[in-house]
N, C-alpha and C positions, 0 to 999 in steps of 0.2 A: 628726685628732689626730697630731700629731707631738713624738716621742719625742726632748729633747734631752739628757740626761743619764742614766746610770745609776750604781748602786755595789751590794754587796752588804755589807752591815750585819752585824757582829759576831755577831748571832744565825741568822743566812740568809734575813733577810728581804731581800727584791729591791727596791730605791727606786727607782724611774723617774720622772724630772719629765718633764713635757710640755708643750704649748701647746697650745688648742682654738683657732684663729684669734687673737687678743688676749689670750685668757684663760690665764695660767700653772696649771697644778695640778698634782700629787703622786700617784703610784700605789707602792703597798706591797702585796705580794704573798707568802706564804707560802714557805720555802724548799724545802719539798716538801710535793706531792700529788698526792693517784690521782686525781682529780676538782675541773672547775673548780671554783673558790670561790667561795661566796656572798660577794656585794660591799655592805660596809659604805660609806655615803658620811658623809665627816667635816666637817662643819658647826662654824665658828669665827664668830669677831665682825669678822674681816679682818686683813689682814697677814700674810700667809704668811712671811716672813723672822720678823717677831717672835712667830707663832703657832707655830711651827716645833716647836720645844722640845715643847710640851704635844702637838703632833700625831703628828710621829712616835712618843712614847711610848704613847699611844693605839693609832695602827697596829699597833706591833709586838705590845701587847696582844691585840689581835684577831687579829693574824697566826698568835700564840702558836696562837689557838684554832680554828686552820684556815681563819678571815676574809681578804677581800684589804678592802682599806680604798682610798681616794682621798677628795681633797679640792682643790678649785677656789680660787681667788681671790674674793675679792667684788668687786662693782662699786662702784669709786672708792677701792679699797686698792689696798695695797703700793705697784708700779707702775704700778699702769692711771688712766688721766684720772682727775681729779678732776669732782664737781658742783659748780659754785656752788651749788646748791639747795640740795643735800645740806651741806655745808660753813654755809652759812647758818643753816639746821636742826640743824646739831650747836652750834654756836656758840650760838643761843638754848638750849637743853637745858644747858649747861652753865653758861650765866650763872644758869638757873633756879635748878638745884642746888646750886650756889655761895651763893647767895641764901638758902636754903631756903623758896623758893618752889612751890611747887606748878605741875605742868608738866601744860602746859596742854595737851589732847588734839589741836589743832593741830599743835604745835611734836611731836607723837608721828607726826601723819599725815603732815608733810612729810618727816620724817625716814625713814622706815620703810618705809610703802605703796610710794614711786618703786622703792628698793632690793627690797623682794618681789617685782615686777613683773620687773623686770630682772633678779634674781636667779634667780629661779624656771623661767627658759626654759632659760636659762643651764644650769642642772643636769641639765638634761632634755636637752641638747643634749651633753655628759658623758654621763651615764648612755647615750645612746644609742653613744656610740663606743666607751666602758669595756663594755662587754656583747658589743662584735664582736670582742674579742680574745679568744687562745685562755688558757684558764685563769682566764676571769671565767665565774661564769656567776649566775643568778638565786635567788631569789628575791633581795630588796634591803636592806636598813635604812637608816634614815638616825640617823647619832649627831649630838647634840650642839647650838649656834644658830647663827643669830640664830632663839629659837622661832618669829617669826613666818613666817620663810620653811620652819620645817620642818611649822606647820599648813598651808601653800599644798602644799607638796610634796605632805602626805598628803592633802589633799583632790583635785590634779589630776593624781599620778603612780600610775598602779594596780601598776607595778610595786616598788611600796616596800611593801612587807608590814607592818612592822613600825614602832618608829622608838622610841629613850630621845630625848628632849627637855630642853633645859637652860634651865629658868626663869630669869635673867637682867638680860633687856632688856627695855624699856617694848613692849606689843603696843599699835596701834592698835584700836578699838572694832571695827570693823568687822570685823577678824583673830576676835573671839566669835562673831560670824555661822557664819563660813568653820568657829571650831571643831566645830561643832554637825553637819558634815558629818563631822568625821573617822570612820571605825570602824575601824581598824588597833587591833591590839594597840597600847598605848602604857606607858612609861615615861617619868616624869618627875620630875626632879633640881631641888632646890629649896635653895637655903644661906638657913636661916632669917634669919640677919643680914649678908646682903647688902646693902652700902651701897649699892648702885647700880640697885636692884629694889625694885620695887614689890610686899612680900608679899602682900599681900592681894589686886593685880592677879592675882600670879601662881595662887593659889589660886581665883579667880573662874573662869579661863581654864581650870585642871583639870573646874574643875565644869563648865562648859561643852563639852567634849569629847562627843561623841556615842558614844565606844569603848562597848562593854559589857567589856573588860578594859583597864582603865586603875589603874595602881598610881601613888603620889605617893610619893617617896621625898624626906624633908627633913629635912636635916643641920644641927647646929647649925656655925654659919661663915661666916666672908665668901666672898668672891665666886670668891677662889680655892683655897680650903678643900674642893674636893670631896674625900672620904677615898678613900684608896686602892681598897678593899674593892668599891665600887664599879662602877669599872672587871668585877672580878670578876662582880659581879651582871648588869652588862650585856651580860656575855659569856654566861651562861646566859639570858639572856633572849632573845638572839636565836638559841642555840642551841635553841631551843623552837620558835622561828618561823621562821627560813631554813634548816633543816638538815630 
């Protein structure tokens, strides 16, 4: 990990961007504390320049509540290579939608599956250098999507304790499988009238979860209508579980 920018933020929160080899991401850290922080990882749907805005107010939320937050690039956003594959696959999913056609569990599996795969190590190769620094320290959460890489996270990272999860994005079938392993405490964020999600996918996927504490939290609104309040609740959730 190497450290290429810093600033100190209006409320004292510390913003460090970094690079992991390729991979640009973002670390936000508490302005003061007697003891490392538990590290939130902040999961988006890609584009760190354009995710920016929602992330760092996120962060500082959490930093608020004595959380250090980061968050990585996705594979084939912002600046990093593109996929033909992926590119392909997004391009059918949206003539789908356009359509109002019904999208077809393929056009979900090319799209998605490649990106878990790759995304998932990815974070795990993060978490491992965000945790050797001084002033991070464990247990872990993870906030936020693409859901399907935060069910892979919880099924193959044992240091993520927790995790609020944002219903969203189309899950591949297979990602039900995977659910049915998680048992982390969970939280999950649901906008009833989300144009761009699948509700009753997403409510299948709940059911599917193997937690013995699993809350579903669902708001009436679209896709970027999460209420403020929230944010709040996520903050005592994981003060339940990482602290």
């Amino acid at each position: 990990m190497r450290f290429t920018s810093d600033q100190r933020l209006d409320d004292g929160v510390l913003e460090r961007r970094f690079t992991l080899g390729e991979i640009p991401g973002i670390l936000w850290t508490p302005g003061s504390a007697s003891a490392p922080a538990p590290l939130i990882l902040l999961g988006h749907p890609g584009g760190l320049h354009r995710m920016y805005p929602r992330l760092v107010a996120r962060a500082r939320h959490s930093a608020a509540a004595g959380f250090a937050a980061a968050t990585i690039e996705l594979p084939w956003s912002g600046d990093r290579p593109r996929s033909a594959a992926a590119e392909e696959a997004r391009a059918d999913l949206r003539r789908a939608l356009e359509a109002g056609a019904p999208v077809d569990d393929g056009i979900v599996d090319r799209l998605v599956l490649p990106l878990v795969d790759k995304a998932v190590p990815e974070w795990r190769a993060a978490l491992d250098a965000l945790l050797s620094l001084p002033g991070i320290g464990g247990p872990v959460g993870y906030a936020g999507g693409v859901i399907s890489i935060g069910v892979r996270l919880a099924v193959v990272e044992p240091r993520i304790s927790a995790a609020v999860l944002f219903a969203g994005s189309f899950v591949p079938r297979a990602l039900f499988e995977e659910a049915r392993q998680v048992t982390i405490p969970l939280q999950v964020l649901l906008q009833w009238d989300d144009e761009g999600n699948d509700r009753q996918m997403a409510l299948d996927l709940f059911d599917a979860f193997g937690s013995t504490e699993k809350t579903l939290h669902a708001n009436m609104g679209g896709h970027t209508g999460v209420p403020q309040f929230e944010g709040d609740e996520g903050n005592r959730f994981f003060a339940r579980h990482l602290t």
